[in-house]
C-alpha positions in Angstrom: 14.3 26.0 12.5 16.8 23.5 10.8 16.0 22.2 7.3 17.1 19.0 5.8 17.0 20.1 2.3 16.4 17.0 0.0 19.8 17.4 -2.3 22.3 17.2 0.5 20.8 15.3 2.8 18.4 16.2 4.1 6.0 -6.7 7.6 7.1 -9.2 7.4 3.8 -11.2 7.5 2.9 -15.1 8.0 -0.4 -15.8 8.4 -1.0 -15.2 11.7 2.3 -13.4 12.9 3.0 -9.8 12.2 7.2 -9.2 12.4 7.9 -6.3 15.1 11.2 -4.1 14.8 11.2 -1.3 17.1 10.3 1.6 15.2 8.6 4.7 15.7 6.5 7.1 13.8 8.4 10.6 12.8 6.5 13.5 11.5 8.3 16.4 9.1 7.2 19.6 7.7 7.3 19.4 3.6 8.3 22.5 2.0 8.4 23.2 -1.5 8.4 27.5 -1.6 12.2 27.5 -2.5 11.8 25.8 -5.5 13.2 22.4 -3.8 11.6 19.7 -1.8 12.8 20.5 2.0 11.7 18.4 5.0 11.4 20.4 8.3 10.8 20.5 11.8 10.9 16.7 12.8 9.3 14.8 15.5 9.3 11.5 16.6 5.4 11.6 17.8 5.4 7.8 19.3 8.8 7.8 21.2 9.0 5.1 23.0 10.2 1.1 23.1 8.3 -1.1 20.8 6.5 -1.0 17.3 5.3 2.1 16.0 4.4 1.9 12.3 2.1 2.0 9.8 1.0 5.8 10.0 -2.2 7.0 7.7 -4.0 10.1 7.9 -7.1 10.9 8.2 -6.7 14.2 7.5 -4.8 17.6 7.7 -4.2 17.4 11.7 -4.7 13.8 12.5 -2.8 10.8 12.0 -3.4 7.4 12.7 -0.8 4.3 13.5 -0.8 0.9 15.0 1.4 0.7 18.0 2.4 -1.0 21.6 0.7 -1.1 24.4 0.4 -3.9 27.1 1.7 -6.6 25.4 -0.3 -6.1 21.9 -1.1 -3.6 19.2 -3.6 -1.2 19.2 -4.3 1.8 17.3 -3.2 5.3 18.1 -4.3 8.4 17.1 -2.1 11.1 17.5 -3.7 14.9 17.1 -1.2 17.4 15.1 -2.2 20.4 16.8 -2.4 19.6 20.6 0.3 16.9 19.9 -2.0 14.1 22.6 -2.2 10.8 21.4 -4.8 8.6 22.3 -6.3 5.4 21.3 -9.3 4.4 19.3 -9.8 0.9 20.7 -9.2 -1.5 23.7 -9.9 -4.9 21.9 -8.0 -8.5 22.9 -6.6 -8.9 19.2 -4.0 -6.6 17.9 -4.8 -4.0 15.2 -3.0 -3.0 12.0 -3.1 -1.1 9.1 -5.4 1.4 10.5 -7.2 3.3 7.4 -10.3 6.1 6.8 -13.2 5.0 5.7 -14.5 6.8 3.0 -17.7 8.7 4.1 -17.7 7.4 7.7 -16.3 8.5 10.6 -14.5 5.1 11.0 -11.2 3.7 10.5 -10.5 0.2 9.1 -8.1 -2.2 10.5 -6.7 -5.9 10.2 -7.7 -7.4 13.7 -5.1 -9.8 14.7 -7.0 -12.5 17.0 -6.1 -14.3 20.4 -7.0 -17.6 18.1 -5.0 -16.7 15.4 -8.0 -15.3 12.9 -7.1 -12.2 11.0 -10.0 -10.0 10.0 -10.9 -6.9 8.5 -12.7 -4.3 11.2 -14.3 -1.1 11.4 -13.8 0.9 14.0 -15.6 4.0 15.0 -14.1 7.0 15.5 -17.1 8.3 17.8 -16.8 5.9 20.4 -15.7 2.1 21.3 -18.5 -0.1 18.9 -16.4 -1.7 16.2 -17.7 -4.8 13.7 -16.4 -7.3 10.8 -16.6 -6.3 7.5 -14.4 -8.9 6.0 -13.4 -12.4 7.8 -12.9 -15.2 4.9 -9.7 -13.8 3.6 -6.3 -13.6 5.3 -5.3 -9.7 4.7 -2.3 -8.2 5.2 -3.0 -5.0 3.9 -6.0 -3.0 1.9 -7.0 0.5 0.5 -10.2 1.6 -0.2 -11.5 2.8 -3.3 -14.7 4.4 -2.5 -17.3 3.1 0.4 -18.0 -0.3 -1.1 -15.1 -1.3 -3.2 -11.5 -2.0 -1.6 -8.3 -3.6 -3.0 -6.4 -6.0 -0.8 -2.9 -7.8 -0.5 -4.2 -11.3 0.4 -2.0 -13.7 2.1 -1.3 -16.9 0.1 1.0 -19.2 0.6 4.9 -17.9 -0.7 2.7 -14.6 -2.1 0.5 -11.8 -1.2 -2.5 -11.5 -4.4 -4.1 -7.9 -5.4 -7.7 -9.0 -5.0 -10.7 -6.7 -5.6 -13.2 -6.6 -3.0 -17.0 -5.4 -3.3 -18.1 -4.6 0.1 -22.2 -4.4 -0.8 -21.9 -8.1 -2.5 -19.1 -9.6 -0.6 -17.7 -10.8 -3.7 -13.7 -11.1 -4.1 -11.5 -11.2 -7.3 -8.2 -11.8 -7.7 -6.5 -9.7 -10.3 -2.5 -9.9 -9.7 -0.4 -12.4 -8.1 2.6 -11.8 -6.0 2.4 -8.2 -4.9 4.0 -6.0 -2.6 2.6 -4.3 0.5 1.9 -0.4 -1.0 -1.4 -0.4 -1.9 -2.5 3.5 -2.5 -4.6 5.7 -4.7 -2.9 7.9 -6.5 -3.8 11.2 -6.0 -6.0 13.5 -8.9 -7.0 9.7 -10.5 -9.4 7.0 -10.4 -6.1 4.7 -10.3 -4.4 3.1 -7.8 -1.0 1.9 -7.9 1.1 -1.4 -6.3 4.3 -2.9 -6.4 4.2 -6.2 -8.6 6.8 -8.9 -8.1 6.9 -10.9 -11.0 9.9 -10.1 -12.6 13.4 -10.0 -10.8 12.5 -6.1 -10.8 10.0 -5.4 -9.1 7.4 -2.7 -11.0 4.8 0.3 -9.9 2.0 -0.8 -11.6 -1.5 1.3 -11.6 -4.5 -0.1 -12.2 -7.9 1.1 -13.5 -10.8 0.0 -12.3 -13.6 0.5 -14.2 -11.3 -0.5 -18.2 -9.5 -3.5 -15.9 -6.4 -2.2 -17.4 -3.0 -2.6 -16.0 -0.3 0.1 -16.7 3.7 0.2 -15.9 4.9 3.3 -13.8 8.3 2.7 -13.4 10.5 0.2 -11.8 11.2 0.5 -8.0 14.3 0.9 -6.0 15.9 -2.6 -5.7 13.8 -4.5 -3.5 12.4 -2.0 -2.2 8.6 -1.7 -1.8 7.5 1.4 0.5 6.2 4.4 -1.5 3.6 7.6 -1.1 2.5 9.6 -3.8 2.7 13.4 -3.7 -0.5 15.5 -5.0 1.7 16.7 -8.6 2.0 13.3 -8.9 5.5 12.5 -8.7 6.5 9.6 -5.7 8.6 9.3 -2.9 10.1 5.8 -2.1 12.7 4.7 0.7 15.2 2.2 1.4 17.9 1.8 4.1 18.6 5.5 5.4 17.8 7.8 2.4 14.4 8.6 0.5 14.1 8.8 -3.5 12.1 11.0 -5.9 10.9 10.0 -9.0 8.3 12.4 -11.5 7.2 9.1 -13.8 6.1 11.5 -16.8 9.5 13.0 -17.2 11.7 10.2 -16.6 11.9 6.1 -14.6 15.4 7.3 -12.8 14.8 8.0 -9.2 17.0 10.5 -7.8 18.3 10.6 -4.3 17.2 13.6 -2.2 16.9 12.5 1.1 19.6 10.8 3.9 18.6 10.3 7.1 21.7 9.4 8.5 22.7 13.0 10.5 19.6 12.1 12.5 20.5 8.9 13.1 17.3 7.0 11.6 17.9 3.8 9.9 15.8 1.4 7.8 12.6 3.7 6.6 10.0 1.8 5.6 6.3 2.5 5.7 5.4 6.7 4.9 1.9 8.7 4.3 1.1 12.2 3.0 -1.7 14.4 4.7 -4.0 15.0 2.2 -3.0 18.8 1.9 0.8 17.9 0.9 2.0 19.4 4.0 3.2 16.5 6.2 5.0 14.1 5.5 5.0 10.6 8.7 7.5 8.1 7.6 8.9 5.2 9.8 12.3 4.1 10.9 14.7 2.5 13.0 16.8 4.8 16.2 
């Protein structure tokens, strides 16, 4: 089994139009019993022409991503231990962002319209039903914070906004203008974090919820915006070929311990976690 320890090597959105680089989806082992963070055992689990990206999980041995098919983007669901993909809807709009649902056996997902709408979906994971939860704001990407609340990167005009979103009510609130795409909970917390773009240098913000108060992490890579967080707390961030850790309570310096290079994967963008720390599904350029 070859190791690619992590010293050595180891959207663009408008509106309406979702930017589509051909990408795919690559799954690694993380390892941390030697001490060190080691990546392991990779797999490129889409493999094939077209976009691949934006991979969540909804859990320990499945993983969700929007991806290619006919023409369009649909969601696929690809099982860890049988390695078969398969795909959660058959709609005439293109899906993205695919995301749990907290206490439902659904996923979420920005449905990309044949007229040009762009609306927030559910999407069951039992069988083909699927219905609008959200389709008076222009989303280009969301989290959710428990069954009824969900934070959102809302397309305005130059900008995407941080808006709060209160499912039950239908009520929206915009808290921070001109944000990034990396909207995620961070784990052991009722925080979650995102990339604000005010300043030159772009800053890991978290914010809490319930005091409204806004905290600074640490400053990102330079313009860079695609981070996961790890379950001790410490992030992982890419840009270009390589991948950066950073533990914000001992220091703001991120330290390189990743290079894709050897592998010949270029431009990493979007990653996820499983939820047990175990996997690690990152995205990239062949």
């Amino acid at each position: 089994m070859k190791r690619y320890s992590l010293l050595p090597i180891l959207l663009c959105i408008t509106t309406v139009i979702y930017a589509q680089p051909n990408t795919d989806v690559f799954l690694f082992d993380i390892d941390h019993s030697s001490g060190k963070l080691e990546l392991s055992n990779i797999q490129n689990i889409s493999n094939k022409e077209g976009y691949d990206n934006q991979p969540s999980f909804l859990d320990n041995y499945t993983l969700v991503f929007s991806s290619t098919r006919n023409g369009q983007t649909d969601i696929a669901q690809y099982n860890l231990k049988t390695g078969e993909t398969t795909w959660l809807c058959n709609t005439e709009g293109s899906e993205y962002s695919p995301i749990k649902i907290p206490g439902k056996k659904a996923v979420s997902s920005i449905n990309l319209g044949l007229d040009s709408s762009q609306k927030l979906y559910s999407y069951s994971l039992n069988d083909d039903s699927s219905e609008v939860l959200i389709d008076n704001l222009l989303i280009g990407y969301h989290a959710w914070k428990d069954k009824n609340t969900l934070f959102l990167a809302v397309l305005e005009p130059d900008m995407l906004s941080l808006v709060e979103y209160n499912l039950k009510h239908h009520k929206a609130d915009t808290i921070q203008r001109n944000i990034g795409r990396s909207l995620l909970n961070i784990p052991n917390s009722n925080l979650i974090s995102y990339v604000s773009k005010e300043k030159p240098q772009w800053e890991i913000h978290s914010f809490n919820q319930k005091t409204q108060k806004f905290t600074f992490i640490a400053n990102t890579l330079t313009d860079s915006e695609d981070l996961v967080w790890l379950n001790d707390g410490t992030i992982l961030m890419a840009k270009d070929d390589y991948i950066y850790h950073l533990n914000p309570t001992q220091g703001k310096e991120w330290v390189q311990i990743a290079s894709l290079k050897e592998l010949n994967l270029h431009n990493i963008t979007r990653m996820a976690v499983s939820p047990d720390g175990t996997k690690l599904a990152l995205v990239a350029e062949r």
